[in-house]
C-alpha positions in Angstrom: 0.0 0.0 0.0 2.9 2.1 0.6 4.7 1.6 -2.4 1.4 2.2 -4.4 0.9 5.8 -2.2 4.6 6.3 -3.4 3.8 5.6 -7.3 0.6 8.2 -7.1 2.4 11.0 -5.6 5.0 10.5 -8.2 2.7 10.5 -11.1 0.3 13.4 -9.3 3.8 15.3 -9.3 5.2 14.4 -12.8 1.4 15.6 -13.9 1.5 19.0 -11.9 5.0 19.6 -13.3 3.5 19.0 -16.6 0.6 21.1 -16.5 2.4 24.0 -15.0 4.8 24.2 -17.9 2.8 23.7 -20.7 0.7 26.6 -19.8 4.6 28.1 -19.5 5.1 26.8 -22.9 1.5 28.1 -24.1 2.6 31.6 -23.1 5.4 31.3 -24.8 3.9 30.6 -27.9 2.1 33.4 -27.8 5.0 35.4 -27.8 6.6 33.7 -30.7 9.4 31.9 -28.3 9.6 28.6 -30.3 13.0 27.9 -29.2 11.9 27.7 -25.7 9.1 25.9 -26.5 10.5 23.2 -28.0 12.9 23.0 -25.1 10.1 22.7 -22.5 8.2 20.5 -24.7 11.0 18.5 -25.1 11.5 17.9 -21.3 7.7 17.2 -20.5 7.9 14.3 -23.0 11.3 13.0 -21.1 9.1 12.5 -18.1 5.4 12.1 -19.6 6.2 10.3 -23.5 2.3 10.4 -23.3 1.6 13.8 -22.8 -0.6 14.8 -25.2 -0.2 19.0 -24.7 3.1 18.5 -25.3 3.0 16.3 -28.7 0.4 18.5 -30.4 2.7 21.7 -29.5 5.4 19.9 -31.6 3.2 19.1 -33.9 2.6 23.0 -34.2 6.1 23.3 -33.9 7.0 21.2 -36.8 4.3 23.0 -39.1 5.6 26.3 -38.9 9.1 25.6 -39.1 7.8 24.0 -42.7 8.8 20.5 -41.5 5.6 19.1 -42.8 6.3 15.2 -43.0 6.9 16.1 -38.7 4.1 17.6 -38.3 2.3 14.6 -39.3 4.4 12.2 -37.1 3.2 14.3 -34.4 -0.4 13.8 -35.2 0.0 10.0 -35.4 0.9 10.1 -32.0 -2.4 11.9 -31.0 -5.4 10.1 -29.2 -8.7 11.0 -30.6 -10.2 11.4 -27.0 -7.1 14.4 -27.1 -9.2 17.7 -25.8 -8.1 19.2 -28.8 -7.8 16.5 -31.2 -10.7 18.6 -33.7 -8.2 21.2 -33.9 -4.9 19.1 -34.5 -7.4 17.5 -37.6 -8.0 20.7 -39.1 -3.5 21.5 -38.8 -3.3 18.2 -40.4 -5.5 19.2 -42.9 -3.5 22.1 -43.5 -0.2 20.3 -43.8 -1.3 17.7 -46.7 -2.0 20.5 -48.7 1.5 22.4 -48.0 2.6 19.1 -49.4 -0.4 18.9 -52.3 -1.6 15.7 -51.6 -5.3 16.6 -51.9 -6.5 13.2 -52.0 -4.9 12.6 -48.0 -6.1 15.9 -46.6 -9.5 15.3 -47.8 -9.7 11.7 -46.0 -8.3 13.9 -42.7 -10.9 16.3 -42.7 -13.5 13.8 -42.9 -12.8 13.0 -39.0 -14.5 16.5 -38.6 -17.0 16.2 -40.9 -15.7 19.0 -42.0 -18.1 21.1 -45.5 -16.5 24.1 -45.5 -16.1 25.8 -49.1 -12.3 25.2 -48.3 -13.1 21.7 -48.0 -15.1 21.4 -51.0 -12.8 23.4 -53.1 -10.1 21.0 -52.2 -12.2 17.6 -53.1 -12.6 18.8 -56.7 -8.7 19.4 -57.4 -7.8 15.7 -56.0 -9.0 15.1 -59.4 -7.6 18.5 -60.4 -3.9 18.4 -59.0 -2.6 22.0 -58.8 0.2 22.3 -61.2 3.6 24.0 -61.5 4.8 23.7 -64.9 8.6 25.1 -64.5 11.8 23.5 -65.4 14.3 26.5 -64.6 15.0 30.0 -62.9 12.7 32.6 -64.6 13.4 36.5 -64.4 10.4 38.4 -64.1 10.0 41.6 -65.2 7.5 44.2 -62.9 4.5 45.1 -64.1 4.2 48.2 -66.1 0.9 50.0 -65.3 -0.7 53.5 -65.4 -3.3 51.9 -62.5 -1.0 51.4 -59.9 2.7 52.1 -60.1 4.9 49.2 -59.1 6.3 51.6 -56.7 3.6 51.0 -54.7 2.3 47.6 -55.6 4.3 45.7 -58.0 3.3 42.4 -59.7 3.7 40.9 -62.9 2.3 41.2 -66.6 0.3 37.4 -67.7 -2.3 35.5 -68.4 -5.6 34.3 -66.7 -7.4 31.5 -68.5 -5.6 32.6 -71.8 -6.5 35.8 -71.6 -3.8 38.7 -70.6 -4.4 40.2 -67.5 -2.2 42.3 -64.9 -1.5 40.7 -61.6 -0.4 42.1 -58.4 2.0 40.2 -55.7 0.4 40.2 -52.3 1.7 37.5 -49.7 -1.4 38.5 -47.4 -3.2 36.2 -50.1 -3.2 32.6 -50.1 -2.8 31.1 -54.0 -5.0 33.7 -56.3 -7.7 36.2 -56.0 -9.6 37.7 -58.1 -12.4 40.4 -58.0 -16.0 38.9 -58.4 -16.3 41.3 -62.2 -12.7 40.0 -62.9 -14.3 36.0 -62.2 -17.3 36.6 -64.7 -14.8 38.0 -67.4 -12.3 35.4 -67.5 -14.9 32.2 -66.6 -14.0 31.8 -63.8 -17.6 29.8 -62.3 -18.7 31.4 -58.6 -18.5 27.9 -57.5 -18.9 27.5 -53.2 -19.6 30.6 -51.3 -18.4 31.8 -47.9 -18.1 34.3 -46.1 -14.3 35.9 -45.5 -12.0 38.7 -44.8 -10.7 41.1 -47.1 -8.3 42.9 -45.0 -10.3 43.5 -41.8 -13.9 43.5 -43.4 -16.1 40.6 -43.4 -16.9 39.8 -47.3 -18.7 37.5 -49.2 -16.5 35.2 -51.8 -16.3 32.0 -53.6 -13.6 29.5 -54.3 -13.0 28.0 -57.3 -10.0 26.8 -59.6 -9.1 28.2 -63.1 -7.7 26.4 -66.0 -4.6 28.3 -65.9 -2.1 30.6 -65.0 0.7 32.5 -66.4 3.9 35.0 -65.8 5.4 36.8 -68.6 8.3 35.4 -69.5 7.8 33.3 -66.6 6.3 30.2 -64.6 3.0 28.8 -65.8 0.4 26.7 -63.4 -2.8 24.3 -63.7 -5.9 24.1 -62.1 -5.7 27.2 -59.1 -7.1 27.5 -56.8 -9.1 31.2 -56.7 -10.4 32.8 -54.0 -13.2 35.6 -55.3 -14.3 38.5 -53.5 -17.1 40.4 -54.5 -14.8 43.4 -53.1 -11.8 43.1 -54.7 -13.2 45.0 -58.2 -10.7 44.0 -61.3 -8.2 42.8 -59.6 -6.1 39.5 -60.0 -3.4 38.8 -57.1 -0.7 36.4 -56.5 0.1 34.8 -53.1 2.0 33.2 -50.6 0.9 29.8 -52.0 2.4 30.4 -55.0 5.5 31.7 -54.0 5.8 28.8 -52.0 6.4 26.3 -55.0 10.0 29.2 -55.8 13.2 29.9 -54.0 11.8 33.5 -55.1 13.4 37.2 -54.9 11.2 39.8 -54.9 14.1 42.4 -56.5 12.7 45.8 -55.5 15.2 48.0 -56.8 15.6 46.6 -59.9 12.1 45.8 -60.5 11.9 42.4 -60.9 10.8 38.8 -59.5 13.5 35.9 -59.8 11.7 32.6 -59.8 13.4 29.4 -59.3 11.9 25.8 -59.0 12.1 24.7 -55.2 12.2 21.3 -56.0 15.1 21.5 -58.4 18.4 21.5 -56.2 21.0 21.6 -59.1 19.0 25.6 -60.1 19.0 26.6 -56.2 22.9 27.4 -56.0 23.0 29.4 -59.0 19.7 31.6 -57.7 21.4 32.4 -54.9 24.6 33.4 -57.4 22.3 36.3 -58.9 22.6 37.9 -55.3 25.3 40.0 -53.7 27.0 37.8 -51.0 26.5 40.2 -48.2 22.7 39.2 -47.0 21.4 39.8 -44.1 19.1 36.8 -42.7 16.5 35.9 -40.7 14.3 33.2 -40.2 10.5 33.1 -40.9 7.2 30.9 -39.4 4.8 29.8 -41.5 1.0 29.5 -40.8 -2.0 28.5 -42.1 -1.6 28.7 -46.0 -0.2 32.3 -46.3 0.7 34.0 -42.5 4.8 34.7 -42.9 6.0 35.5 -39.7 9.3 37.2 -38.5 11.1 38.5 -35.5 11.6 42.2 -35.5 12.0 45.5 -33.8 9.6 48.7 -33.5 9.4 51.7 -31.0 12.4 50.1 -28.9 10.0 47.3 -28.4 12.3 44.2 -29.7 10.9 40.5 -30.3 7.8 41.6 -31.7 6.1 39.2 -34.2 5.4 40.6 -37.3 3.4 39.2 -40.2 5.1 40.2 -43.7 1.9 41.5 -45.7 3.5 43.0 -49.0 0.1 43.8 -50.7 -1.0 46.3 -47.6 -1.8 49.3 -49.5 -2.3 52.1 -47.1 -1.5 55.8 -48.4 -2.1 59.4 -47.7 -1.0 62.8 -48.5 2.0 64.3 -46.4 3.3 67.7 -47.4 1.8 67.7 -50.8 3.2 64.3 -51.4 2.0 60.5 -51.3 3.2 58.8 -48.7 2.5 55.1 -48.2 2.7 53.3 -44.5 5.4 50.5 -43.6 3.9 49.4 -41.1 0.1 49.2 -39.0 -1.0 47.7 -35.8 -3.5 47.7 -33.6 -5.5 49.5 -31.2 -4.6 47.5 -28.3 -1.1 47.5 -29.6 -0.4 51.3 -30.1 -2.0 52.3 -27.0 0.3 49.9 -25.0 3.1 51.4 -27.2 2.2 55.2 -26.0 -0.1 56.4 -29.1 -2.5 59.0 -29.1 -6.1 57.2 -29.0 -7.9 60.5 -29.4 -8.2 60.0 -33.4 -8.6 56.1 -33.2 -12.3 56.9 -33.5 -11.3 56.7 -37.2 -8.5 55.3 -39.7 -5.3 57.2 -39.1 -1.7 57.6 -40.0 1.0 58.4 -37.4 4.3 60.0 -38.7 7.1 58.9 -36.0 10.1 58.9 -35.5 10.3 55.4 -34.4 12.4 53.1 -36.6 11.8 49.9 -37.9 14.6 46.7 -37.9 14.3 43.5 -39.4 17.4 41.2 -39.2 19.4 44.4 -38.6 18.4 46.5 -41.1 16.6 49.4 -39.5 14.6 52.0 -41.4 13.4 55.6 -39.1 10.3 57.8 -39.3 7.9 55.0 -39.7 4.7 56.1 -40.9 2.3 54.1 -39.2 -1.5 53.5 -40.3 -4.2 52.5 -37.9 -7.3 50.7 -39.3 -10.2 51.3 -37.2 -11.6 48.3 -37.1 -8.3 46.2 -35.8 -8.9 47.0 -32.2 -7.4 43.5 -30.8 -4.3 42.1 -32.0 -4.5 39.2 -34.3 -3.9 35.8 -33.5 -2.4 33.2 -35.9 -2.5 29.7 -34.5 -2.3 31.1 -30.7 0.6 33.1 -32.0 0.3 37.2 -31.0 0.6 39.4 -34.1 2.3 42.8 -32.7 2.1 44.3 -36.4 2.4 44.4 -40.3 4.8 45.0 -42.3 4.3 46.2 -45.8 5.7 47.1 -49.3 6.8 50.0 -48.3 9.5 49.0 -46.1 10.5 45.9 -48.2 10.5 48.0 -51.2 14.4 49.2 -50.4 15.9 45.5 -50.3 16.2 43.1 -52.9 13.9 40.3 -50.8 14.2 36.7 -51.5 12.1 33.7 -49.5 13.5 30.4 -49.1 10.7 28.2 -48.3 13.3 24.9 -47.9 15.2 27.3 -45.3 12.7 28.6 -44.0 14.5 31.8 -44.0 14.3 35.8 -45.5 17.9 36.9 -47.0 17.7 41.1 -47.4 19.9 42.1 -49.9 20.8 45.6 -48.9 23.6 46.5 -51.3 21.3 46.2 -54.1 19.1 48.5 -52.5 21.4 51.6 -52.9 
């Protein structure tokens, strides 16, 4: 009886221990402290192998670090009486298509009866594979445009369905969308409808997949998947999920894109050859299907996480000249951060002379925007979101996204 009294206190202990440091680790999270994370993860499992918290934060782990084949490891090891076992399903679901096997992350899903549009879009393309049709590195001329200048939202000149069309880079989007005008135009069919978020406003869209896709003088792709929004108007816009097939630099200063296969090694090498070897790196976090992540510095706040959204178009007038924000956050965050909340009634822009640094490259006198209705900070995943950063700071480096690194190289000698 003893010995058994002995063996409960023990395991009552090793559970306490547990509990109390995977809320530690939760908060951590938050913060964007993988690192430590994965080290307090790691020693719950050397005393609880069963601990369920602490294999689905791994599995978490593993997605966002890219390592997809992990991730799924992870879920294996997951018991369907898990508390949040519903959740893990729907990251699962997410990873088979990071690794486009359609066919596998429909069969996932179907432990959550899941119906969404998402779903549904994704049951018609395991008979439609997306396609990357791309056998070497492609330089990309910027789009050319008297709508929108590419310096202050580049993308490329191609083709949508066969017919040419302009299309702009934003990696706040997932593969492509398209306005709900530009859908009927290029038959494009208004296939399941939902309802989503175009920037902070609730919309209604529809997902669907076009025939095809092209880049002038570049990549072409198969059966994409397209995301229309009945608020978008005539525009077409490339995403993060495309990108994601490319080692890719996004060349600001000399207007181009350099696209280059991911899944051909023997091309990677001579990508990186195109680039100045003085870089300055940093690694990034991938959620969801398009959330880029990096550590960086604002306001002498450092650590902050910050979600690289190139296609935030936020400009206003200063001194008789356009002026287009780097950077925006929220309510919640600018208060804390020592704004004025007096014109927070309303969308606003902040000129500061706070700087901005990303893998040691700092940029001053941020211009801040404040959308009105972003009064809470964002959460990705469980992950805090302390701000975004636009085209308008990127637009000095030559950028390039490694998606087998999982790393950002800024190339600031070509920026001068």
């Amino acid at each position: 009886m003893r010995l058994l009294a002995i063996i409960i206190l023990i395991m009552t202990t090793l559970q306490a221990f547990g509990q109390d440091n995977i809320e530690k680790a939760l908060k951590l999270w938050e913060k964007g402290d993988f690192l430590q994370v994965n080290s307090i993860t790691e020693k719950i499992l050397q005393n609880d192998p069963d601990n369920e918290e602490a294999r689905y934060l791994h599995m978490k782990l593993s997605f966002i670090q890219g390592k997809y084949d992990q991730s799924l490891e992870w879920f294996a090891l997951l018991n369907e009486s898990y508390t949040n076992y519903r959740e893990a399903v729907d990251l699962a679901f997410e990873t088979y298509l990071h690794l486009r096997d359609y066919k596998q992350a429909c069969l996932v899903a179907d432990k959550n009866n899941n119906s969404s549009s998402r779903y549904s879009l994704f049951q018609e393309l395991k008979n439609r594979p997306f396609t990357v049709v791309a056998d070497k590195t492609f330089i990309v001329p910027f789009l050319n445009d008297d709508q929108i200048p590419s310096l202050y939202w580049p993308g490329v000149n191609g083709t949508l369905n066969g017919i040419p069309v302009p299309i702009r880079f934003d990696t706040g989007a997932d593969f492509l969308i398209i306005g709900k005008s530009i859908a009927e135009k290029y038959g494009v069919p208004l296939k399941y409808e939902d309802k989503g978020m175009h920037g902070t406003t609730k919309v209604t869209m529809w997902r669907a997949i076009a025939d095809s896709l092209t880049f002038e003088n570049g990549p072409a792709f198969l059966n994409v998947p397209v995301t229309i929004m009945e608020s978008l108007g005539d525009y077409v816009i490339f995403g993060t999920s495309i990108l994601e097939q490319f080692l890719t630099t996004v060349d600001y200063p000399n207007d181009r894109f350099i696209f280059t296969p991911g899944n051909k090694p023997e091309l990677l090498a001579g990508h990186y050859l195109m680039l100045s070897s003085v870089q300055k790196t940093i690694p990034f976090f991938l959620w969801g299907d398009h959330y880029m992540i990096a550590k960086g510095s604002f306001a002498g706040r450092d650590s902050l996480n910050l979600f690289f959204d190139s296609g935030l178009i936020a400009m206003t007038e200063i001194n008789g000249s356009l002026a287009q924000a780097p950077f925006t956050a929220s309510r919640e965050s600018l208060l804390e951060w020592g704004f004025d909340g007096s014109a927070m009634n309303q969308n606003a822009f902040y000129p500061t002379e706070y700087s901005i640094e990303i893998a040691g490259l700092s940029q001053p006198n941020t211009l801040v925007y404040y959308d009105n209705n972003l009064k809470k900070d964002r959460f990705f995943g469980g992950i805090r979101i302390d701000g975004l950063i636009s085209h308008a700071w990127l637009k000095n480096y030559s950028w390039t996204i490694d998606f087998n690194k999982m790393e950002y190289s800024f190339d600031f000698l070509m920026s001068h």
